[in-house]
MARTILUM-373490 format. One record per atom (N, C-alpha, C, O): residue number from 1; atom name; x, y, z. Coordinates in steps of 0.05 Angstrom, whole numbers, plus 32768, in hexadecimal, padded with zeros to 4 digits. Atoms other than C-alpha are relative to their C-alpha. Layout:
BEGIN
<pt NUM,CA,<X,Y,Z>>
...
***
This chain:
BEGIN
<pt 1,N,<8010,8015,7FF5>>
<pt 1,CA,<7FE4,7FF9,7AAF>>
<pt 1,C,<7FE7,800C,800E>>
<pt 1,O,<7FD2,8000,800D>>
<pt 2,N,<8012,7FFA,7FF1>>
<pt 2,CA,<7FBD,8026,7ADA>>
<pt 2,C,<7FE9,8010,7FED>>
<pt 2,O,<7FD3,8014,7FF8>>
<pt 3,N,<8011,7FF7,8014>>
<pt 3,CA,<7F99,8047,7A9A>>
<pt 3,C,<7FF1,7FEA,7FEF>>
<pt 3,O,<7FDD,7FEE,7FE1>>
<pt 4,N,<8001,8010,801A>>
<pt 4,CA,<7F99,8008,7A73>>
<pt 4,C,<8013,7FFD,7FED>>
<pt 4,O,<8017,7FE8,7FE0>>
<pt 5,N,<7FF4,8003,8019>>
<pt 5,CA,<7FC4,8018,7A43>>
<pt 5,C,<8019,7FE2,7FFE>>
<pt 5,O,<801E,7FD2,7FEC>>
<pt 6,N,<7FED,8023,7FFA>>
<pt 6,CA,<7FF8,7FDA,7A58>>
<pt 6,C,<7FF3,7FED,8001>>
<pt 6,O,<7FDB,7FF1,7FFA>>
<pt 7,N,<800D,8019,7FFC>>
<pt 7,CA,<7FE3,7F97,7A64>>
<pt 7,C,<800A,8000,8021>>
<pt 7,O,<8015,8010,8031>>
<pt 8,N,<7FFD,8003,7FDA>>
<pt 8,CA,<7FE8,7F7F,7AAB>>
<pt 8,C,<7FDE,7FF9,8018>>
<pt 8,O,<7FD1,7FEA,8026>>
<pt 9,N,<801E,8002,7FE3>>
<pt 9,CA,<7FAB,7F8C,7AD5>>
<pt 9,C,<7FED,7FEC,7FF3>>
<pt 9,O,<7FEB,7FEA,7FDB>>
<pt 10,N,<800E,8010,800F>>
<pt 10,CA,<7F7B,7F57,7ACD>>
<pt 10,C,<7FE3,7FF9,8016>>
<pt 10,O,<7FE6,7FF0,802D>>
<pt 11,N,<8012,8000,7FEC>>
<pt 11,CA,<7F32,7F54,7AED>>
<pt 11,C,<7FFD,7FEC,801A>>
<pt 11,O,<7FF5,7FD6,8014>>
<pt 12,N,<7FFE,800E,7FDD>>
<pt 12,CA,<7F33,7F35,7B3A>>
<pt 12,C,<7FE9,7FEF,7FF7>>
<pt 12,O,<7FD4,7FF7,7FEE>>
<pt 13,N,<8019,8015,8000>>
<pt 13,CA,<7F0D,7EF5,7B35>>
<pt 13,C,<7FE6,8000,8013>>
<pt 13,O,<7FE7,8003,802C>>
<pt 14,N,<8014,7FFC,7FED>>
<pt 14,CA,<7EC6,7EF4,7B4C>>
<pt 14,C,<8004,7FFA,8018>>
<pt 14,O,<8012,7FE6,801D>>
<pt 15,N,<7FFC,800C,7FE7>>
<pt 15,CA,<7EC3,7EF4,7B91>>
<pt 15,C,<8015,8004,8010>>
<pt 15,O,<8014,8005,8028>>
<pt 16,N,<7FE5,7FF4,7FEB>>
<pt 16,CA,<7F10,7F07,7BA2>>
<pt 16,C,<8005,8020,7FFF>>
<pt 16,O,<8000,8031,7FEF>>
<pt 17,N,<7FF0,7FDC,7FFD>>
<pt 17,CA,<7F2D,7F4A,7BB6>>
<pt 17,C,<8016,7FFB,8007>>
<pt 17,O,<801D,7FE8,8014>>
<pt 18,N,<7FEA,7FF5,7FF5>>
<pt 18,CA,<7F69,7F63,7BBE>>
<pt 18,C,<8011,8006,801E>>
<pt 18,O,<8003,800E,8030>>
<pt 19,N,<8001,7FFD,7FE8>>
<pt 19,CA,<7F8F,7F69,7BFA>>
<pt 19,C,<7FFB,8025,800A>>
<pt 19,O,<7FF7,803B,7FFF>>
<pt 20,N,<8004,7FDD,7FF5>>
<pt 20,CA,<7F87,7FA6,7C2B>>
<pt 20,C,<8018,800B,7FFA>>
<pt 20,O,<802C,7FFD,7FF4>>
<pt 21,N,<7FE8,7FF0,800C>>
<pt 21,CA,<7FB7,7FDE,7C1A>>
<pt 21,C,<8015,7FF0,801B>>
<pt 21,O,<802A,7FE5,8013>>
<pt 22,N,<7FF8,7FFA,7FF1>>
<pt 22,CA,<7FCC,7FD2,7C69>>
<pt 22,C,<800F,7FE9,8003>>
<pt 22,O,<8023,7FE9,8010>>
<pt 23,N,<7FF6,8014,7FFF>>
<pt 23,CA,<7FDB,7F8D,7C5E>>
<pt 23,C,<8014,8005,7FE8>>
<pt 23,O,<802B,8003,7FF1>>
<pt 24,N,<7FE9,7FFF,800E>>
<pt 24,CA,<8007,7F97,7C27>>
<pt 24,C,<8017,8010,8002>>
<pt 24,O,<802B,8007,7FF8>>
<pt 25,N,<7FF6,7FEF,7FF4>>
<pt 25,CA,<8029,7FD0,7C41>>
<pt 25,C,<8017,7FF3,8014>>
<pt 25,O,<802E,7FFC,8015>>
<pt 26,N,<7FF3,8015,7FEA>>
<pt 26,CA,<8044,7F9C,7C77>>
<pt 26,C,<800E,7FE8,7FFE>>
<pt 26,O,<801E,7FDC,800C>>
<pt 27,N,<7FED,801C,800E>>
<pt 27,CA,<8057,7F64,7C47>>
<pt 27,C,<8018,800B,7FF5>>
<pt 27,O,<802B,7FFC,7FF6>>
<pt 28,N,<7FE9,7FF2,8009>>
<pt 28,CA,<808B,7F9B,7C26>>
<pt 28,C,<8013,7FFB,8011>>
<pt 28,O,<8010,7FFF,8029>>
<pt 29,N,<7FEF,7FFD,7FEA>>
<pt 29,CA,<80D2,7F8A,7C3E>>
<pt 29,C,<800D,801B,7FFA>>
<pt 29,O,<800B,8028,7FE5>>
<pt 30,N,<7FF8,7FEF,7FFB>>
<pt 30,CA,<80F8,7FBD,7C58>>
<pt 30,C,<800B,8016,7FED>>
<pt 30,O,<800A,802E,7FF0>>
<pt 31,N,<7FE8,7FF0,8018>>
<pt 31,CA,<8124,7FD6,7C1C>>
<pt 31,C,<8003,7FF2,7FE6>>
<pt 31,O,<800F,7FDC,7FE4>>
<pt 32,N,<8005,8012,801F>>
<pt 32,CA,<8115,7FC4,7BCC>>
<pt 32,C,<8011,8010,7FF2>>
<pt 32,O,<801C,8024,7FFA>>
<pt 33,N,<7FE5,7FF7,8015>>
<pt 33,CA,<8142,7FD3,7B94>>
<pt 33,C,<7FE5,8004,7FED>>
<pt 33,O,<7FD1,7FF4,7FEE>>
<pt 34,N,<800F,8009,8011>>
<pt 34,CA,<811B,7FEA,7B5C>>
<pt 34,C,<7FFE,7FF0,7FEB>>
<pt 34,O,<8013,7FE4,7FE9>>
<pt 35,N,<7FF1,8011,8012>>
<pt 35,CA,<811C,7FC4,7B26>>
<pt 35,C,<8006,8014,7FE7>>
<pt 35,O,<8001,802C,7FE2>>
<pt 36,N,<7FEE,7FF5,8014>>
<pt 36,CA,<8145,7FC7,7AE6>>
<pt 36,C,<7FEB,800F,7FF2>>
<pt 36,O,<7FF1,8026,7FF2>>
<pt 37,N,<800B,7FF4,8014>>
<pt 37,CA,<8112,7FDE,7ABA>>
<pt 37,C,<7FF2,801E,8009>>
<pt 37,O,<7FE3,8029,7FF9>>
<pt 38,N,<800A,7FEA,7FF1>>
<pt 38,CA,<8100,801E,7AEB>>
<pt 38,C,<801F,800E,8001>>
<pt 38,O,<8020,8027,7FFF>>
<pt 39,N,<7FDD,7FF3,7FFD>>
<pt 39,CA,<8153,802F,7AF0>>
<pt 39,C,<800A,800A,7FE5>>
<pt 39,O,<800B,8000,7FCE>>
<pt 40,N,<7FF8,7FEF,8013>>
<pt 40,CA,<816F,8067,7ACD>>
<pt 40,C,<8016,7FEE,7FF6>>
<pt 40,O,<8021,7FDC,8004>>
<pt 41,N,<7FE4,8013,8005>>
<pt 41,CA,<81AA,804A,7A9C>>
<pt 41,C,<8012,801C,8001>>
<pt 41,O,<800B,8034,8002>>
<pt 42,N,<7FEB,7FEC,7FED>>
<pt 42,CA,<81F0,806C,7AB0>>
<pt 42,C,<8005,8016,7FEF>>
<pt 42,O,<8017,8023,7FFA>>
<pt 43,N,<7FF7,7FED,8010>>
<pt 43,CA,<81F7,80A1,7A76>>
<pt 43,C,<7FE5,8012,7FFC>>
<pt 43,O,<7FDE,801B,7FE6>>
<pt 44,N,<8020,7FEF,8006>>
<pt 44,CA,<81AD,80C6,7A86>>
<pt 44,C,<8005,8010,8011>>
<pt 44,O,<800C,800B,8028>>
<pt 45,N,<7FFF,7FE8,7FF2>>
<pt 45,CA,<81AF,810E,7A94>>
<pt 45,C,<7FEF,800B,8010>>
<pt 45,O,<7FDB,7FFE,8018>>
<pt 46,N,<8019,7FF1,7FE6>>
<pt 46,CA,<8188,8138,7AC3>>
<pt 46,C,<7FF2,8003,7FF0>>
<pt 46,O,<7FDE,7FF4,7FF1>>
<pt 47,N,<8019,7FFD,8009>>
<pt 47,CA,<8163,8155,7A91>>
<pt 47,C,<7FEA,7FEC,7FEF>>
<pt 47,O,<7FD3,7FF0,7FE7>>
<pt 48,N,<8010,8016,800A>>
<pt 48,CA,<814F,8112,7A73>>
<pt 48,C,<7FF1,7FF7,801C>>
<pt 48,O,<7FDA,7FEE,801A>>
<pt 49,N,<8010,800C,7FE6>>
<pt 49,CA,<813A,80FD,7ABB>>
<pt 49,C,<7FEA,8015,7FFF>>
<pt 49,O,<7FD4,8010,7FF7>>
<pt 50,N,<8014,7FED,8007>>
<pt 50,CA,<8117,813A,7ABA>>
<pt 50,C,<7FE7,8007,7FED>>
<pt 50,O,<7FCF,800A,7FF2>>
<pt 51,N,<800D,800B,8019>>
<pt 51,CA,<80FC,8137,7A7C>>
<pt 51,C,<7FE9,7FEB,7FFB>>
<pt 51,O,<7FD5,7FEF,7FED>>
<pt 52,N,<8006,8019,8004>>
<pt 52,CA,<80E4,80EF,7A81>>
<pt 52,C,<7FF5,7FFE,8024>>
<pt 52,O,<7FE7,7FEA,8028>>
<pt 53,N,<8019,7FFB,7FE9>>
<pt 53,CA,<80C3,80FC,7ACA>>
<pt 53,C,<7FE8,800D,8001>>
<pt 53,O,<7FD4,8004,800B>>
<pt 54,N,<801C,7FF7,8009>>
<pt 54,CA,<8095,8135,7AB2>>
<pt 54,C,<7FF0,7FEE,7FEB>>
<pt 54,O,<7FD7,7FF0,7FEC>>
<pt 55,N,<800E,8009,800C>>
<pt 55,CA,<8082,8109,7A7F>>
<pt 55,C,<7FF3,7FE6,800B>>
<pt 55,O,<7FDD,7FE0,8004>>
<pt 56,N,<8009,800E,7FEB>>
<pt 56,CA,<807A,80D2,7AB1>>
<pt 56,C,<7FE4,8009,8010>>
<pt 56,O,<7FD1,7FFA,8014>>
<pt 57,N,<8010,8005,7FE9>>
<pt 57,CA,<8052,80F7,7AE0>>
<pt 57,C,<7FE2,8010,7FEC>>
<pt 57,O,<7FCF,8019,7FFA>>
<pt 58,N,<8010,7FFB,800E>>
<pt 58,CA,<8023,810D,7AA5>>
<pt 58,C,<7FEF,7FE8,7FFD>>
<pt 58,O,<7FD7,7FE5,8002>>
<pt 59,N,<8013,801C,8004>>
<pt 59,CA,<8011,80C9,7A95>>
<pt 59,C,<7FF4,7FF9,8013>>
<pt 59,O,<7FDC,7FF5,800E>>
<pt 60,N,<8002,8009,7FE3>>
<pt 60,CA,<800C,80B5,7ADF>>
<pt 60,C,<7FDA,8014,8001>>
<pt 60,O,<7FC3,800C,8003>>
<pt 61,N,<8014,7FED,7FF4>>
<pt 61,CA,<7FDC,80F3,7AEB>>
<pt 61,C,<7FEA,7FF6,7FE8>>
<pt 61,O,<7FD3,7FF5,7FF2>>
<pt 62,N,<8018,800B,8010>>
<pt 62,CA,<7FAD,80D8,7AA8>>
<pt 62,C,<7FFC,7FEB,7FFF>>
<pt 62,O,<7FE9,7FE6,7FF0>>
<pt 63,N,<800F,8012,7FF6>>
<pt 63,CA,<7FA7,809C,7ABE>>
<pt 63,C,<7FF5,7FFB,8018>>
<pt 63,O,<7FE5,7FE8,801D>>
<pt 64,N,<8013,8000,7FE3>>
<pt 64,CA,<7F92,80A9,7B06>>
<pt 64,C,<7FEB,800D,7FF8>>
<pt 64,O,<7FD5,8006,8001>>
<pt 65,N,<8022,7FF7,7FFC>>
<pt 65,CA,<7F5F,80D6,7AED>>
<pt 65,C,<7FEE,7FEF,7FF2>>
<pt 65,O,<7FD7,7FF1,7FF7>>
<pt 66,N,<8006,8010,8010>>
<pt 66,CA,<7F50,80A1,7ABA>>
<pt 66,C,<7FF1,7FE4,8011>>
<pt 66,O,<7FE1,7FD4,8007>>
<pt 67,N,<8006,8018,7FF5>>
<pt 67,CA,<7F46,806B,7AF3>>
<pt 67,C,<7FDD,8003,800D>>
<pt 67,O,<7FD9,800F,8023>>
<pt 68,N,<8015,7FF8,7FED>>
<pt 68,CA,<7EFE,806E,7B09>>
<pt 68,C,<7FFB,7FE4,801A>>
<pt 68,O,<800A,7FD1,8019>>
<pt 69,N,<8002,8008,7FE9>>
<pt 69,CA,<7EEB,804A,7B47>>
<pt 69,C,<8000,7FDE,7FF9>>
<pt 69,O,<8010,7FD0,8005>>
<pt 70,N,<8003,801A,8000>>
<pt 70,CA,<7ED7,8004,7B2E>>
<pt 70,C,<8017,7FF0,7FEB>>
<pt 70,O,<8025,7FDC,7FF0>>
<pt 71,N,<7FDB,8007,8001>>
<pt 71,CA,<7F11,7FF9,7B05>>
<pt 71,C,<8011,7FFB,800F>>
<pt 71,O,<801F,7FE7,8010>>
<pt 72,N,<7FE7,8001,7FE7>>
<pt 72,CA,<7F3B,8009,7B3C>>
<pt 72,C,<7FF8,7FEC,8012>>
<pt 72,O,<8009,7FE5,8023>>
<pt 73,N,<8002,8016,7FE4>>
<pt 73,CA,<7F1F,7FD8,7B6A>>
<pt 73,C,<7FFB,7FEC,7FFB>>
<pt 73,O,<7FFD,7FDB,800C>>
<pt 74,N,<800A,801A,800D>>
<pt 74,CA,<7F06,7FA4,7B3B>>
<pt 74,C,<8021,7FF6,7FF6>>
<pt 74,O,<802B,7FE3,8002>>
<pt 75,N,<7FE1,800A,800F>>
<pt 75,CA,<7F55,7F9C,7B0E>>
<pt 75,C,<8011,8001,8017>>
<pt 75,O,<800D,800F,802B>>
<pt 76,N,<7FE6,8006,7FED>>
<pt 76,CA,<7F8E,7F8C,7B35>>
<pt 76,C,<8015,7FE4,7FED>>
<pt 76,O,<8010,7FD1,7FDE>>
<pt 77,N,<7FE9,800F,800C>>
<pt 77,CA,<7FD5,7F71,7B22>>
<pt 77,C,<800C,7FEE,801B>>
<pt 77,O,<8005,7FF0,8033>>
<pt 78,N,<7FF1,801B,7FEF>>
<pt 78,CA,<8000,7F35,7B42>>
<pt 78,C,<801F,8006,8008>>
<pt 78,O,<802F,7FFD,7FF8>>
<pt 79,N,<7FED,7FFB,8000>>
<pt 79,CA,<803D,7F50,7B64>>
<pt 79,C,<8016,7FE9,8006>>
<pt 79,O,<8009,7FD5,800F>>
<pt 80,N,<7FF7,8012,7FEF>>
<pt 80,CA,<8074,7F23,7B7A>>
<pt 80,C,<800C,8000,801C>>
<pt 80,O,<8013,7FED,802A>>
<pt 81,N,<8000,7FF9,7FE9>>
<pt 81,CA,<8080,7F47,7BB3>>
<pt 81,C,<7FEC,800B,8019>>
<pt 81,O,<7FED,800D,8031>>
<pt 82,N,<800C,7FF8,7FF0>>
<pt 82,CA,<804B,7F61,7BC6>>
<pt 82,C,<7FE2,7FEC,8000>>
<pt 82,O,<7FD3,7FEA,8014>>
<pt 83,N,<8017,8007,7FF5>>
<pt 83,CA,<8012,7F39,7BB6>>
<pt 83,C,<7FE8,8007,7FE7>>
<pt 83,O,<7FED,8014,7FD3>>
<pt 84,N,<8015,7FF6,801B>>
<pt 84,CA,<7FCE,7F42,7B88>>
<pt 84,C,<7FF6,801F,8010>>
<pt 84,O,<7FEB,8023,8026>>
<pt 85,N,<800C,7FE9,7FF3>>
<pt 85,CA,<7FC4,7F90,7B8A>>
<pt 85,C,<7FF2,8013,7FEE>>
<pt 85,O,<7FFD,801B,7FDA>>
<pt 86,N,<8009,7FF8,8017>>
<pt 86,CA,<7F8B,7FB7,7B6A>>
<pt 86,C,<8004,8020,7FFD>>
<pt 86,O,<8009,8030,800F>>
<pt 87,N,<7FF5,7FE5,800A>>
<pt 87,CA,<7F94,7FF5,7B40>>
<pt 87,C,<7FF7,8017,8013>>
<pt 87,O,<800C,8024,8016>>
<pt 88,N,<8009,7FEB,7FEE>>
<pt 88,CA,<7F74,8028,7B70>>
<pt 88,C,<801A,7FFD,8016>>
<pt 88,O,<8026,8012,801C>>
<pt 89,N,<7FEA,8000,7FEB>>
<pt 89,CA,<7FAA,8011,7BA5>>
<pt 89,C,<801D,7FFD,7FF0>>
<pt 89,O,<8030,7FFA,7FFF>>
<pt 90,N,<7FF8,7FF1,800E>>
<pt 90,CA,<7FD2,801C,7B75>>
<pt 90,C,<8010,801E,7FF9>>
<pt 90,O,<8027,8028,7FFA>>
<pt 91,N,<8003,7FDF,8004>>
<pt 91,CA,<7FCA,8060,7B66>>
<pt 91,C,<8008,8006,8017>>
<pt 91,O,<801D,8012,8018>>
<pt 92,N,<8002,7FF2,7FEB>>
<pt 92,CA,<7FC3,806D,7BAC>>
<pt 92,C,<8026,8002,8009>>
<pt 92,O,<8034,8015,8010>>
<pt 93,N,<7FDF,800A,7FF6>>
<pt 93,CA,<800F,804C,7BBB>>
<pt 93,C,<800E,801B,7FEB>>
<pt 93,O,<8015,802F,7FF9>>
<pt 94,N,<7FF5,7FED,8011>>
<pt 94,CA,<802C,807C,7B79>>
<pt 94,C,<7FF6,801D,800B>>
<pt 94,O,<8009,802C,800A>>
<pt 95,N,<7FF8,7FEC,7FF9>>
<pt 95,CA,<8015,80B9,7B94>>
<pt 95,C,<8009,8003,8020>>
<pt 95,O,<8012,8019,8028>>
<pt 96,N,<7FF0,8000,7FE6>>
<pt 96,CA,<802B,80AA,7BDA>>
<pt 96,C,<8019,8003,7FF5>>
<pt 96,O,<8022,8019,7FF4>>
<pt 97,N,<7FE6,8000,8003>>
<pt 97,CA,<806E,8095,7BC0>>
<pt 97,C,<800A,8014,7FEE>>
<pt 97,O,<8022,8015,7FE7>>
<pt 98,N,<7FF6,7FEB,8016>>
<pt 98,CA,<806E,80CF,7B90>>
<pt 98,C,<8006,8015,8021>>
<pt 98,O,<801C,801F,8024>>
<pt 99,N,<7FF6,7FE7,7FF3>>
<pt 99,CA,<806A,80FF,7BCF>>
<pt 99,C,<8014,8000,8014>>
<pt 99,O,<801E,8013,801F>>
<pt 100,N,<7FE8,8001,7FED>>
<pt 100,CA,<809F,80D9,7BFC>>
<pt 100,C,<8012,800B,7FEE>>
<pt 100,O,<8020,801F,7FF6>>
<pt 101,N,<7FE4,7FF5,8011>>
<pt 101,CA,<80D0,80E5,7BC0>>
<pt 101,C,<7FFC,801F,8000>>
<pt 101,O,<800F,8029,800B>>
<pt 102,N,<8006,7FE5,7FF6>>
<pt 102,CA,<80BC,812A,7BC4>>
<pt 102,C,<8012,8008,8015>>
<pt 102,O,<802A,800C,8013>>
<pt 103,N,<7FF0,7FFA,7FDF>>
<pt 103,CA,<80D0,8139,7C0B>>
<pt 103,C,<8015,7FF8,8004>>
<pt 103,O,<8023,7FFE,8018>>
<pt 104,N,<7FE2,800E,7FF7>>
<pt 104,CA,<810E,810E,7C01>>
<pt 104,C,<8008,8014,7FF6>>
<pt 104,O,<8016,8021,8006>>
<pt 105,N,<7FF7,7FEE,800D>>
<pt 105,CA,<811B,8141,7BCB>>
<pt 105,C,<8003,8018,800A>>
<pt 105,O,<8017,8024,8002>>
<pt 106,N,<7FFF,7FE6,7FF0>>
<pt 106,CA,<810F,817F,7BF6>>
<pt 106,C,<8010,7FFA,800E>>
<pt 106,O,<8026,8003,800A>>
<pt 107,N,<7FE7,8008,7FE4>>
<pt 107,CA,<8135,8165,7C2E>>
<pt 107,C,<8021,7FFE,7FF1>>
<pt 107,O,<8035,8009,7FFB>>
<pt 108,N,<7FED,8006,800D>>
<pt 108,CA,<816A,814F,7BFE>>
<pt 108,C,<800A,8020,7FF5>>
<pt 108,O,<8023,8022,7FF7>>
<pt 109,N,<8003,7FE9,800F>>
<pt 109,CA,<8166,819B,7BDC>>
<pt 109,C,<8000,800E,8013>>
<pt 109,O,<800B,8023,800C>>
<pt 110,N,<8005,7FF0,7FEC>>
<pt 110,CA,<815A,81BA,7C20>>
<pt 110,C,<8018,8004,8011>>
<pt 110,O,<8018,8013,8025>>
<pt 111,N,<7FED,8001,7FEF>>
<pt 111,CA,<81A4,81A6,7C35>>
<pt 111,C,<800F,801E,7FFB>>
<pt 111,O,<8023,8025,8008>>
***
C-alpha cells in the first residue's frame, strides 16, 4: 500500500488532511489483537517466520524509500480504528513499531 503496489490509499480530498499523528496515537485503545490476516497459522516454523520477515522487511524498506514526500502526505487510507491516516504517518508508525518489537525481542533474548 505504501509503495502502491496494493490498492487502498486513495488521494485526501481537496481541502482535507489527515489527522495529527498525536491525535491518533490517543484514539488507539489500549490493547489490539492483530488481525487474522497478519497471524501466523499454527504449523509455521521459525525459519518460515524468519524467512517471511526478511522478506517483509525488504519490501517495507522499498517502499519507504519509494514514498516521496507528497505521496505521503497527499494518499491516506480509512482505518476503522483509527481513523483516515496518510501514508507518511504510516511509515513513520511501522518503523516505530518495528523498533518496539525489537527491544521486546532483546529483552525477551536478554533473559
Amino acid at each position: 500500500m505504501i509503495s502502491g503496489e496494493l490498492p487502498g490509499a486513495k488521494p485526501l480530498p481537496e481541502g482535507e488532511s489527515a489527522k495529527p499523528w498525536s491525535e491518533i496515537v490517543a484514539a488507539i485503545p489500549g490493547k489490539l489483537e492483530a488481525g487474522k490476516r497478519v497471524q501466523p497459522p499454527a504449523d509455521v516454523t521459525r525459519d518460515d517466520v524468519l524467512r517471511r520477515l526478511e522478506e517483509a522487511a525488504a519490501k517495507m524498506d522499498a517502499a519507504l524509500a519509494g514514498l516521496d514526500a507528497e505521496r505521503g502526505a497527499r494518499y491516506a487510507i480509512t482505518h476503522p480504528v483509527v481513523g483516515t491516516v496518510c501514508l507518511a504517518d504510516i511509515g513513520d508508525w511501522a518503523v516505530a513499531h518495528t523498533i518496539r518489537h525489537n527491544a521486546q525481542a532483546k529483552r525477551v533474548l536478554g533473559r
